[in-house]
C-alpha positions in Angstrom: 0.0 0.0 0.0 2.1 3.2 -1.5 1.3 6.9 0.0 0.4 7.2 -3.4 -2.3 4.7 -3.9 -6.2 4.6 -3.9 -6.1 2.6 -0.9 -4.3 4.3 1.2 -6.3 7.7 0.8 -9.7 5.1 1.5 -7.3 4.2 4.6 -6.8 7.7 5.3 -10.2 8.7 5.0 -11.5 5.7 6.8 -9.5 6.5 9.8 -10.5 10.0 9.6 -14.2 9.9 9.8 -14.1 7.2 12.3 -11.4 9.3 14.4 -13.7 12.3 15.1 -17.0 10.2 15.4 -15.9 8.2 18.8 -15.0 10.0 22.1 -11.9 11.7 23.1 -11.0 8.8 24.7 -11.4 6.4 22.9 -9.5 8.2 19.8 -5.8 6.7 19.9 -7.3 3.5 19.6 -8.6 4.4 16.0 -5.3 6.0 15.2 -4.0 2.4 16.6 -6.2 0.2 14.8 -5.1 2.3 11.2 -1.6 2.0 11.9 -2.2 -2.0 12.3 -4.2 -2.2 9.6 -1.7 -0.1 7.3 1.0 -1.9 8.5 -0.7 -5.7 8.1 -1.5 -4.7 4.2 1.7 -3.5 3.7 3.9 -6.4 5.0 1.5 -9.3 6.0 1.0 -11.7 8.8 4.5 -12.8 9.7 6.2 -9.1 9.1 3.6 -8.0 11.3 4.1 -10.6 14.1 7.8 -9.9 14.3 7.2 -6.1 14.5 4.5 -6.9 17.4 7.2 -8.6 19.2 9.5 -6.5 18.9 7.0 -3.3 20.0 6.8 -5.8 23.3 10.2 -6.6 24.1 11.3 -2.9 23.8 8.1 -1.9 25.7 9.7 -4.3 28.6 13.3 -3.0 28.2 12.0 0.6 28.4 10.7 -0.3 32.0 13.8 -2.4 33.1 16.3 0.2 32.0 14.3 3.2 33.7 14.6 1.2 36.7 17.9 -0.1 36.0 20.4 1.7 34.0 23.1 -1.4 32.9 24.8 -0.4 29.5 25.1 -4.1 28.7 20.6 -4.1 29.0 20.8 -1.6 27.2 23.1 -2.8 24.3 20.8 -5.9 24.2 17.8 -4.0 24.0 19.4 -2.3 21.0 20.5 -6.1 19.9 17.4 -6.8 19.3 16.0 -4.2 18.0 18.7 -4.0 14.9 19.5 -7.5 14.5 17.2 -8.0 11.9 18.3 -5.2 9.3 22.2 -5.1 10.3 21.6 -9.4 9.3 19.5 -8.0 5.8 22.7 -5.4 5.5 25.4 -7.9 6.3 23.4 -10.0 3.4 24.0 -7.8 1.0 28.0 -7.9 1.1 27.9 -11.4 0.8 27.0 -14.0 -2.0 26.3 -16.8 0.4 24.3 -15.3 3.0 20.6 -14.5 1.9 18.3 -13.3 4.7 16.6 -9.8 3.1 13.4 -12.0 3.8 13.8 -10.4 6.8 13.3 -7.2 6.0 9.9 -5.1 6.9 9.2 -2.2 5.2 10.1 0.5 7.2 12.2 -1.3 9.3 15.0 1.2 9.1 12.7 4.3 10.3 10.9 2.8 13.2 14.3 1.0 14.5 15.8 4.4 14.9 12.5 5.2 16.9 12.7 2.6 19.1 16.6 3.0 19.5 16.5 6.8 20.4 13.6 6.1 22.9 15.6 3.3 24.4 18.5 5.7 24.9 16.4 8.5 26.1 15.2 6.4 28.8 18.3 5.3 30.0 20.1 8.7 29.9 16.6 9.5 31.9 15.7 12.2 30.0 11.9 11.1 30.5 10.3 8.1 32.2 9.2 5.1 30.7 6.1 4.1 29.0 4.0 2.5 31.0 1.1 2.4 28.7 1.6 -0.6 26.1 -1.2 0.8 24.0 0.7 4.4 24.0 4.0 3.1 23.2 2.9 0.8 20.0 0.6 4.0 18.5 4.2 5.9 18.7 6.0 3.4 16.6 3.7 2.7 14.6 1.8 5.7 13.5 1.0 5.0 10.0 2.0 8.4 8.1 5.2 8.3 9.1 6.2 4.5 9.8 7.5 4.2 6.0 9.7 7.4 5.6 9.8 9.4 8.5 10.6 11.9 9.8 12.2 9.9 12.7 10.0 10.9 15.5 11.3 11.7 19.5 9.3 9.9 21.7 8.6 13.2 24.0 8.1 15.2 20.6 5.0 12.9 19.1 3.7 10.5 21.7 1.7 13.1 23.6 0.0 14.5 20.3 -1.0 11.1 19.8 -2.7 9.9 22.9 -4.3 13.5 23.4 -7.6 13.2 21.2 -8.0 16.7 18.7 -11.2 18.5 18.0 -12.3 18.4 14.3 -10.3 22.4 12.9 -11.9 23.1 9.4 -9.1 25.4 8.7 -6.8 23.0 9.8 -8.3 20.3 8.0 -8.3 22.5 5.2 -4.4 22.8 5.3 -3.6 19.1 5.7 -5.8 18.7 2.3 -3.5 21.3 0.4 -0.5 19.7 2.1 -1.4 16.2 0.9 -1.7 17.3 -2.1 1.3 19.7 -2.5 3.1 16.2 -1.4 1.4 14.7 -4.4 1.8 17.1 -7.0 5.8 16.9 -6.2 5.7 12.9 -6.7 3.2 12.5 -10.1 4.5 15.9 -11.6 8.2 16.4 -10.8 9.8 13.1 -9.1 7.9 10.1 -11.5 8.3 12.3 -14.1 11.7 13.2 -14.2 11.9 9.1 -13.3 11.5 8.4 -17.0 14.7 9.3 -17.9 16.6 8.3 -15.4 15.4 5.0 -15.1 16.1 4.8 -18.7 19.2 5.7 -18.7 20.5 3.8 -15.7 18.8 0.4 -17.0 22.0 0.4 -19.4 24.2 3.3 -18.8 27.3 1.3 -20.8 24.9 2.8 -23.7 24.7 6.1 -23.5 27.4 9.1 -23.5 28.5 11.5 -21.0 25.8 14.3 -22.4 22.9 11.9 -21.0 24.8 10.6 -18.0 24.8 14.3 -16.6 21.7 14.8 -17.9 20.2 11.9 -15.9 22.8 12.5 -12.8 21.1 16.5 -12.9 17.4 15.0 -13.3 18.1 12.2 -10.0 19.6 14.8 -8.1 15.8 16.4 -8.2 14.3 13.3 -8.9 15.3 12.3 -5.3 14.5 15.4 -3.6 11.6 15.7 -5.4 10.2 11.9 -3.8 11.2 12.2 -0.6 10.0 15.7 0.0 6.8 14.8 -1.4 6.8 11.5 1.1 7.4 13.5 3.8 4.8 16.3 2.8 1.9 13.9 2.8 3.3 11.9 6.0 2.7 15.4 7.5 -0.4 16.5 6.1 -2.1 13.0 6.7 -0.5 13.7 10.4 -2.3 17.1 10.6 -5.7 15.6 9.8 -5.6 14.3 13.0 -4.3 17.5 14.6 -1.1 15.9 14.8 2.3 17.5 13.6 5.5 16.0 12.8 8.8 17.9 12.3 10.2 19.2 9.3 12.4 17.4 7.8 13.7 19.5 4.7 15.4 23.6 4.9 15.8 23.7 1.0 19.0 21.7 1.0 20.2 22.2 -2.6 20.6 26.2 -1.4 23.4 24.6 1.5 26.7 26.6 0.7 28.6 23.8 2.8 27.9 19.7 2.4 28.2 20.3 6.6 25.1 23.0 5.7 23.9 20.5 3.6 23.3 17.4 6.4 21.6 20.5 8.5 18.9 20.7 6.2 18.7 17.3 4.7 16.4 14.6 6.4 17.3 16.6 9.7 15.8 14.1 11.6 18.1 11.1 10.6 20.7 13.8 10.8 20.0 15.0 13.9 19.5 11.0 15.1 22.7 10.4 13.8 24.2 13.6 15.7 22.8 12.8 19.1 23.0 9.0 19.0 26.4 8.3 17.4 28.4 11.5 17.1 28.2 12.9 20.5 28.2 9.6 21.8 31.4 8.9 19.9 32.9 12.0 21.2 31.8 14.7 18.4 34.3 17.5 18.4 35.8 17.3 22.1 38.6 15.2 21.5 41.0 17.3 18.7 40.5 17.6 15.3 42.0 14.1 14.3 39.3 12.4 16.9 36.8 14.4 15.2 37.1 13.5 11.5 37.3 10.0 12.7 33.8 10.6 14.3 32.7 12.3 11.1 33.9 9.3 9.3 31.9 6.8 11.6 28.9 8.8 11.4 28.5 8.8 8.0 29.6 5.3 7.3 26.5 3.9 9.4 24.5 6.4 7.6 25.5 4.8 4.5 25.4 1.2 5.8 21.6 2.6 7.1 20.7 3.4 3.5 21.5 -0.1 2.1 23.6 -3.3 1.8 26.2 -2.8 -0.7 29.5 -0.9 -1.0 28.1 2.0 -3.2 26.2 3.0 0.0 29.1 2.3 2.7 31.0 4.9 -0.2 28.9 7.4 -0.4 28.5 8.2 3.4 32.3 8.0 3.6 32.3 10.1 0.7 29.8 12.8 2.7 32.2 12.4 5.5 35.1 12.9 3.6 33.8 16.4 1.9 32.9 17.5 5.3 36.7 17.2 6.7 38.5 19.0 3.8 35.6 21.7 4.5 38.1 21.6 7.4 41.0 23.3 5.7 39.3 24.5 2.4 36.6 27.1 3.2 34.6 27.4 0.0 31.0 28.8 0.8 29.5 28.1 -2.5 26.0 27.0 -3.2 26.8 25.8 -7.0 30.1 23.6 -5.9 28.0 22.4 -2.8 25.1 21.0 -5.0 27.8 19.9 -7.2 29.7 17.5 -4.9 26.2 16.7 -3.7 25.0 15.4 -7.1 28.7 13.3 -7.7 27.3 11.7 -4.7 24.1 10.8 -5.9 25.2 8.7 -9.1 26.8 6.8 -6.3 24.2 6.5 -4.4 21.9 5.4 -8.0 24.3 3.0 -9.7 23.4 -0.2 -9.3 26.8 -1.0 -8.1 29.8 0.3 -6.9 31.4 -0.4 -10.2 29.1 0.5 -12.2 29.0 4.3 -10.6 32.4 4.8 -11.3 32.3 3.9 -14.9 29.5 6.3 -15.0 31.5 9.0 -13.6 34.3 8.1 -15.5 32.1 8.8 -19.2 30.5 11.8 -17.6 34.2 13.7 -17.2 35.9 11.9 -20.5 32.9 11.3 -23.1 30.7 13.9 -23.5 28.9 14.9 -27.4 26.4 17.4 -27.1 25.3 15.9 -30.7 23.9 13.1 -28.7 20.8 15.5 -27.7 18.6 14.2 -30.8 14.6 14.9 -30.3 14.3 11.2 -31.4 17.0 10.1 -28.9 15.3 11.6 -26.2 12.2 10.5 -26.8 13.3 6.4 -26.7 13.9 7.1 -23.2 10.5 8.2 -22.9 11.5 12.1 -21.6 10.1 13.3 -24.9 9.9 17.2 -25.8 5.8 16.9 -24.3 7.3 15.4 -21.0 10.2 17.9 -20.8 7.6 20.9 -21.0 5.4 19.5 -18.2 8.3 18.5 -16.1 9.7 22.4 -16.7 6.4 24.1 -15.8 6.0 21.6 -13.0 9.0 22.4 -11.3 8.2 26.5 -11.9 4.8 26.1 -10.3 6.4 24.5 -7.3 8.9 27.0 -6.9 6.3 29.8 -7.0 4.2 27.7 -4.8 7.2 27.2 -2.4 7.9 31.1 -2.2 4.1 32.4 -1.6 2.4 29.4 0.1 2.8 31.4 3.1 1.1 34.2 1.7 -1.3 32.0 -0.1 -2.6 30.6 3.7 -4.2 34.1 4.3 -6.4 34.2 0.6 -9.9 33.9 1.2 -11.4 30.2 1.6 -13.3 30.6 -1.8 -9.7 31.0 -3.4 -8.1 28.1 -1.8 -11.2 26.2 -2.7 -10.3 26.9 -6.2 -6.9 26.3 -6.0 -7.1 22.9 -4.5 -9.8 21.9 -7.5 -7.1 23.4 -10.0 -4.4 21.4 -7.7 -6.3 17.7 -8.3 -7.2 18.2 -11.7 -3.9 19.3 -12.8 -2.7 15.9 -11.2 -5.6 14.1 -12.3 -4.5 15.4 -16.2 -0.9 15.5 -16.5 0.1 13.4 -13.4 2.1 9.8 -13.9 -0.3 7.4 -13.6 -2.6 5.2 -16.9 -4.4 2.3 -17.4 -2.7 -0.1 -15.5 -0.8 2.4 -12.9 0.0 0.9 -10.2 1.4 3.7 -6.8 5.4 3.7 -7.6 6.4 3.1 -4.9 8.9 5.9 -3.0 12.4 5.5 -3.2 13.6 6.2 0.5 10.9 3.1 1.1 13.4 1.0 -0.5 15.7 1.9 2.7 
């Protein structure tokens, strides 16, 4: 069940009704009941059994370590939490040992979740959960559970278990949210897809020209998805009177890669700050200590992302840019985004090797005779596409400046702008006879 589907918006809607048509106190159980229904359709009866167990054990662990605060609990609390993905990464290095079986989707997100709450608790920053109920609706609330943003237990529990009023006006800007979140995935992200999936299906066939071409169109291609993931996880959030952090500051206008990781999925990066960084000694112990830290950090940010050395790579690779920031101060938004996109052919390749003979063409073969209408279009990103893809990315940058402004137009206008919104979408969005949801790419992680 994609973000993007029919069913998930029936979900949605479901949920909603029923939410403010019970009590106040009975309301986190509907939330409760959606999230294990969302979660059951998405990865079935035994996925959903081992993520019920593990919701138990940490529940237990939560107790014993408030009560008890032993590292080695606490390291077997975090054991068992991560055993099952650092097994599906481990997998993925070897040619012998094939356990991705394992692997829930989502596992990645809501580990982090239970990981941070664990530590929490046993620094005693809050007490804790005594409520089993209370603790399972805060791992697994449905909009987020998939993509994030990685939630702090003292941040979204509370909103949770508190039942909301129906807000009109509220409910009016978790509509327009949804579907600013789907506008950037069926106009911008899918669309600009089409090439790059093209192009990376055989990149030994194409030339440097269409290399950068598809490296430019990933690097907002990715942004693009996730954003738009992250958008609806929030608007669906604020149906319910629920709000989840931001998890994007326009990262592509970061002058620094450091600048960069503040505004990129800030909640992994802040996870990753407070849970590994710090922990490891951040920048206390001398500079030589510290880009040792950076380099840990961003290795089990890479090894988080995916099985395979590309990923392992590209975190050292963000690592790496950050310590020569170190000794070469170059504010510059262009080189940033620049570095930034060099990563992300890493990051797409289907291989380690296969990144670096892309990035090998892209510097030593490049024709500009190979932009031919009729080549273009056999990727599918024909000169109809590139026009909508162009206009779509316009419109959301206009969008993105006055949307603030926007908020304080009469109801009547935004009533009219949300019709324009759908059937936009509905006309020129990526989707047929026989679409089926794409499914997000950080849900691949």
């Amino acid at each position: 069940m994609s973000y993007t589907s029919l069913s998930y918006l029936l979900l949605c809607a479901g949920v909603f009704c029923l939410y403010y048509a019970v009590p106040l106190s009975l309301r986190r159980y509907v939330l409760l009941a959606g999230s294990a229904v969302f979660y059951l359709s998405l990865n079935g009866t035994v996925f959903f059994l081992l993520f019920l167990m593990t919701v138990i054990l940490t529940y237990i662990f939560g107790i014993i370590l408030e009560q008890k605060r032993i590292r080695f609990l606490l390291w077997a609390a975090v054991l068992i939490v991560i055993g099952p993905l650092l097994i599906g990464r481990f997998a993925g290095y070897s040619d012998f040992l094939r356990y991705r079986w394992i692997l829930p989707v989502g596992i990645s997100f809501y580990s982090l979740q239970i990981i941070g709450y664990l530590i929490d608790v046993y620094r005693g920053k809050y007490p804790a959960e005594r409520d089993l109920f209370s603790f399972a609706l805060f791992i697994s609330w449905f909009p987020q559970i998939i993509q994030g943003p990685i939630a702090r237990y003292d941040a979204l529990s509370s909103q949770l278990n508190t039942g909301h009023h129906f807000d009109r006006r509220r409910t009016g800007l978790a509509v327009k949210t949804i579907l600013g979140g789907l506008f950037l995935k069926m106009m911008i992200a899918d669309r600009a897809g089409i090439f790059v999936d093209a192009v990376y299906a055989d990149t030994a066939a194409y030339g440097g020209g269409f290399l950068w071409l598809a490296a430019i169109l990933y690097t907002v291609q990715i942004y693009a998805d996730f954003f738009s993931c992250v958008t609806v996880s929030i608007g669906v959030s604020r149906l319910f009177g629920i709000e989840l952090m931001n998890n994007f500051d326009h990262p592509y206008t970061a002058v620094s890669v450091r600048d960069f990781w503040r505004r990129w999925h800030i909640s992994l990066s802040t996870w990753l700050r407070d849970y590994v960084y710090i922990p490891l000694g951040g920048n206390r112990l001398g500079k030589v200590r510290r880009h040792i830290n950076l380099l840990v950090t961003f290795a089990v940010s890479g090894l988080w992302h995916g099985a395979g050395l590309k990923y392992l790579v590209w975190g050292l690779l963000h690592g790496f840019y950050q310590i020569t920031e170190d000794y070469v101060h170059v504010n510059s938004r262009v080189f940033t985004l620049f570095r930034v996109m060099i990563g992300w052919v890493i990051f797409r390749a289907s291989r380690l090797r296969e990144a670096l003979s892309v990035l090998i063409t892209m510097f030593t073969r490049v024709h500009l005779q190979e932009f031919t209408a009729q080549a273009l279009a056999e990727t599918g990103f024909d000169i109809k596409e590139i026009i909508v893809f162009a206009v779509s990315v316009l419109v959301w940058a206009v969008y993105s400046k006055w949307n603030r402004k926007a908020e304080k137009l009469p109801e009547s206008v935004q009533l009219c702008a949300v019709i324009v919104i759908i059937a936009v979408i509905w006309v020129f969005g990526i989707y047929g006879i026989g679409f089926e949801a794409k499914d997000f790419i950080y849900g691949e992680f």
